[in-house]
N, C-alpha and C positions, 0 to 999 in steps of 0.2 A: 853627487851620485847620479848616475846616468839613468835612464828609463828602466834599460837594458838590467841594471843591477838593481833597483827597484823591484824589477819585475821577478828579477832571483830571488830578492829578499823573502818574496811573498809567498812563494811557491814552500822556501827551505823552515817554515817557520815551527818552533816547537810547539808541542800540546802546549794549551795555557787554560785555567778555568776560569781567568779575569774576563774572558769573552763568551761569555754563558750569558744563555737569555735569559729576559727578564721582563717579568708579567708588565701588560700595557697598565693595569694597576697601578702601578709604582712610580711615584715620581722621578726624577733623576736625578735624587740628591743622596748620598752615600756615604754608611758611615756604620762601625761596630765598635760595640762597648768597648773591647779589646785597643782601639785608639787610647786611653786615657793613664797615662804610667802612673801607677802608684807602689809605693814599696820603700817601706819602714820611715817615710817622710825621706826622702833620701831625695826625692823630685824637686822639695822644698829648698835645696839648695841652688837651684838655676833661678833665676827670674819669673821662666815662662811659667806659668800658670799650666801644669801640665794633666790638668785635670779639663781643661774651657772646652775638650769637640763634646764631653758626656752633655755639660752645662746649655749649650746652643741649643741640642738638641732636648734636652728638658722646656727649654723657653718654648721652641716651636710647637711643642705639645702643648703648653698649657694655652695658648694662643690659638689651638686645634687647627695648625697649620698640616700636622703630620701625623701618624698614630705608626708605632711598630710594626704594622702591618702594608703601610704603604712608601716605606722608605727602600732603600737597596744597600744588603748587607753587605759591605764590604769584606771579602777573602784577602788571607796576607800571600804577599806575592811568596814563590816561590825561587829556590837560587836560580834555577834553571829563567825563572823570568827576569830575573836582576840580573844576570849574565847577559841579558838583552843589550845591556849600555856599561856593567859594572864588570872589571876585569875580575880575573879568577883570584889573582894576587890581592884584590883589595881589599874582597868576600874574608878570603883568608884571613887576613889582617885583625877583622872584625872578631874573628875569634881569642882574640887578648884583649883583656879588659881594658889595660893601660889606653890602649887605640879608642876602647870607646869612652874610657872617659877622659881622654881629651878631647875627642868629636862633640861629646855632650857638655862638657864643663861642667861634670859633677865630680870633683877628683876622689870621693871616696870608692868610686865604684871598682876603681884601681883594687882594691883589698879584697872584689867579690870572686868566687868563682864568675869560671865565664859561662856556665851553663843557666848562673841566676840573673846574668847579663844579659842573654839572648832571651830568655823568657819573659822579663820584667822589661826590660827597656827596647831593645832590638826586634821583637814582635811584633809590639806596638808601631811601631815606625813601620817594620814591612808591611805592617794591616793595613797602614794610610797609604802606603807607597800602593799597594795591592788597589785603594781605593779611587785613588788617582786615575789609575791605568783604565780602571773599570769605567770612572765618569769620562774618560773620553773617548771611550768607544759609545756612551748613553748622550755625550752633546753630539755627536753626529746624527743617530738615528731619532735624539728626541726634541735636536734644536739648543740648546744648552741643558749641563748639568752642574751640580757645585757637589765637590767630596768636603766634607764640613773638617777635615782634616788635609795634610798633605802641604805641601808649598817648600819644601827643602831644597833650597833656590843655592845653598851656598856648596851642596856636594856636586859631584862631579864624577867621571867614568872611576876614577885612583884615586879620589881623597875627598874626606868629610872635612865639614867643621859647621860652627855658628849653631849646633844641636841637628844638624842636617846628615845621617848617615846614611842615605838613600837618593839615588836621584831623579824623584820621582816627575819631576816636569820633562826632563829628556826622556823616561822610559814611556812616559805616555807619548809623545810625539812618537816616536820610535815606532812603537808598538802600531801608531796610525798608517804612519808611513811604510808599516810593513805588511798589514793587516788587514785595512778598510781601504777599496775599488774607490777612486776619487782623490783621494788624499794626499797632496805630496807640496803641500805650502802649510806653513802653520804661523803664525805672529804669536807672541810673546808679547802682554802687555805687564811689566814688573814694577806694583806699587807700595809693594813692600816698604820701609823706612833703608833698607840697606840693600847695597848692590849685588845682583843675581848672580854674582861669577862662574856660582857651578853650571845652571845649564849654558851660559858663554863661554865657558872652557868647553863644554860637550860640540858647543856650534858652531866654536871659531870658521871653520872653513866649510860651513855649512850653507850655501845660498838659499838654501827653501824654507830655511828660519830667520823671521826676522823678528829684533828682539827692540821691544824699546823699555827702558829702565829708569826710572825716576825716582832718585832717594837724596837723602845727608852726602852730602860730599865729601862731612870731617870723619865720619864714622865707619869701623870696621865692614866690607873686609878689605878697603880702598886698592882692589885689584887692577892695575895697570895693565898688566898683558889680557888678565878677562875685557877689559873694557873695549878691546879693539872689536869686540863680535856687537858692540851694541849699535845699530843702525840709528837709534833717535836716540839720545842722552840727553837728558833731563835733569843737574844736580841743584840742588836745592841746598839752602843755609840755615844754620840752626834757627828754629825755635819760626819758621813757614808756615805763615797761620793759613786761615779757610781760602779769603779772597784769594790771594793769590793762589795758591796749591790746588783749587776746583777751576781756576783759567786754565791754569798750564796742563791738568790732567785732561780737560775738553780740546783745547789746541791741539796738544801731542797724539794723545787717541787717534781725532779725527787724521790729522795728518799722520800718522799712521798706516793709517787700516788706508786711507786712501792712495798713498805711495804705494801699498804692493797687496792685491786683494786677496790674503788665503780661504784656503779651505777651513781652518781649525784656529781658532784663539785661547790660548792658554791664559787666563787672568790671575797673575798672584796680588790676591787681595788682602796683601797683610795690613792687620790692625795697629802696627809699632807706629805707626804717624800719629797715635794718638796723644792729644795731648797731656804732660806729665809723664808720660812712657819712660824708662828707667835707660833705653837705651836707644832709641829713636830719636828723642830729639829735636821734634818738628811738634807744632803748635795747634794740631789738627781736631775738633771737635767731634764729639760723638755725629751730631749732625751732617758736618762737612764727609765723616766717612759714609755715609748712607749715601749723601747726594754721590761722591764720587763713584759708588758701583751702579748706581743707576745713570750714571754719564756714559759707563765703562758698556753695561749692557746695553744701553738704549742705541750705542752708537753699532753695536753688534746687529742688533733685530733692524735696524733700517738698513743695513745691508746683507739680510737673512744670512750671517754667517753663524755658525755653529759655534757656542762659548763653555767652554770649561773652565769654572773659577775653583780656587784652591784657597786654605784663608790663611796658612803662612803664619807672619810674625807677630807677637802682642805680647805683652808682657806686664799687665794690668787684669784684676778682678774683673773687672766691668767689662773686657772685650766680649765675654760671650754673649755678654745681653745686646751689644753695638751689631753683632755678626748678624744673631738673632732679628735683632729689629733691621737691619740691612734686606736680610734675606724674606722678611715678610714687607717690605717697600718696596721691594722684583715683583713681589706678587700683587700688592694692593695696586702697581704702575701696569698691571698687564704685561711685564716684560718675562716672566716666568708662570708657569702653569699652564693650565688645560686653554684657559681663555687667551693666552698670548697674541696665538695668529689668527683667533677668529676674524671673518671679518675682510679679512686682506686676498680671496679670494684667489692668490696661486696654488698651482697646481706640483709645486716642487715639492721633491719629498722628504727635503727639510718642514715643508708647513704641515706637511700630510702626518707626517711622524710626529708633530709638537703635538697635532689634537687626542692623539694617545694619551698625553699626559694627564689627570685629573688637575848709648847710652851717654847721657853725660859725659862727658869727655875724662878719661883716664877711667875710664870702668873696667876690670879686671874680665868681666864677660861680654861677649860678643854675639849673637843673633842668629836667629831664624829670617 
């Protein structure tokens, strides 16, 4: 896209409430109960733990990282905002249950109305997607943000799947790129356990995204044509314990973010690396995921770039208390909160805005 139509983009953009402000109070982390599907155990039939963004956020209170009062409510996007990246026919689509539960891999949902589809499962997902969109316009102005939900790395402009019916990494880019004065580079850092195909379908021919991805190589959604938008590739072989997998995550970052400097980093920080993970696959410790997003940000704030992490895939009890303890090791490291950039004495107004802040192989399901 050219300056020129950049500059259209910005001028033509729809009312959105995802970019309403938001008291200096509140840290930049983002999240509504409305995230968490429940309904008749019917959830209970996927893998994913589709209860773990309430659970994060329970830890971080008892820990008195956070209190209700100082977090940011995530709003569910709007069609009108998902038409941002999502064509009209797909939207559509979504209105037959069959669609959604083949997107989710819960095949009973097939049997529901679809009006108890869009309220019970499909709301949820737009609330995160809503929340996404939100924390990336809050990692510009606050220096990073994390939505404790969100990371549907496997949809696309026309097509879901891996439980991903929203494509909320491209609609936050998007959103920036059309939105926020400054913005028009963004990196993708995808460490998810499986490959991001849906926002690399969205960016095949996108040059001011650049995307690096690091997952199982045997494991779903083994997308060949997605893979051509990935600039740094990374595949890893089953059962990739700490040592190795905390190298190649510091290597590839760094050479990353150093090959091409953006504005914006989108982090999918899923937990399916974990190890025993039911569909991941890789050998990765509670501890090894801690240290990797503090690789992830650390290498972000020594080049004051703005981070938007998302938490994506997991599919284990224990990921929320991993998420949890990750997200308060940002903060014990200085790398998140009020004290982040004390100290460091610029006058950008990325620092100036941070001090505001106070499966197994033959598995019948497939991923976040």
């Amino acid at each position: 896209m050219s300056h020129k139509e950049d500059n259209e983009g910005k001028k033509s953009s729809h009312h959105t409430e995802l970019y309403g402000s938001i008291p200096p109070r509140c840290l930049p982390i983002v999240y509504h109960p409305d995230y968490n599907i429940t309904f008749m155990g019917l959830e209970k039939l996927h893998p994913f733990d589709a209860g773990k963004w309430g659970k994060v956020i329970h830890f971080l209170k008892e820990e008195q990282f956070i209190t209700d009062g100082n977090i940011v409510e995530a709003r569910e996007a709007t069609e009108e905002d998902l038409l941002v990246v999502h064509t009209k026919r797909y939207l559509n689509r979504l209105k037959w249950s069959l669609v959604v539960a083949t997107i989710t891999e819960i095949p009973p949902l097939l049997f529901l109305p679809n009006f108890l589809v869009q309220r019970k499962v499909l709301k949820p997902l737009r609330t995160q997607t809503g929340g996404t969109i939100m924390a990336g316009k809050l990692a510009v102005d606050r220096g990073w943000a994390i939505n404790v939900g969100g990371g549907f790395h496997h949809c696309s402009s026309d097509r879901g799947g891996g439980f991903c019916a929203y494509a909320d990494i491209t609609l936050a880019i998007k959103f920036l790129f059309e939105r926020v004065e400054g913005i028009s580079r963004a990196t993708i850092i995808d460490l998810d356990a499986h490959q991001g195909n849906g926002h690399e379908r969205d960016f095949l021919d996108d040059r001011r995204v650049f995307i690096m991805d690091m997952y199982n190589r045997y494991i779903y959604p083994g997308d060949g044509y997605a893979k051509r938008a990935i600039k740094k590739k990374v595949e890893l072989d089953w059962g990739t314990e700490d040592s190795e997998y905390l190298q190649k995550v510091e290597i590839h970052s760094e050479g990353a973010l150093n090959e091409v400097r953006p504005d914006i980093i989108v982090y999918n920080a899923g937990t399916d690396v974990l190890d025993g993970d039911p569909l991941g696959g890789l050998s990765i410790s509670p501890q090894g995921i801690v240290k990797r997003d503090e690789i992830v940000f650390r290498a972000a704030r020594r080049r004051g770039i703005p981070i938007l992490m998302v938490t994506s895939g997991g599919y284990q009890k224990k990921t929320a208390r991993i998420i949890a303890d990750s997200i308060l090791n940002l903060q014990q490291q200085g790398l998140i909160g009020a004290e982040a950039l004390e100290g460091e004495g610029s006058s950008s107004s990325l620092v100036s805005s941070m001090m505001y802040t106070s499966g197994p192989a033959g598995s019948r399901f497939t991923a976040v």
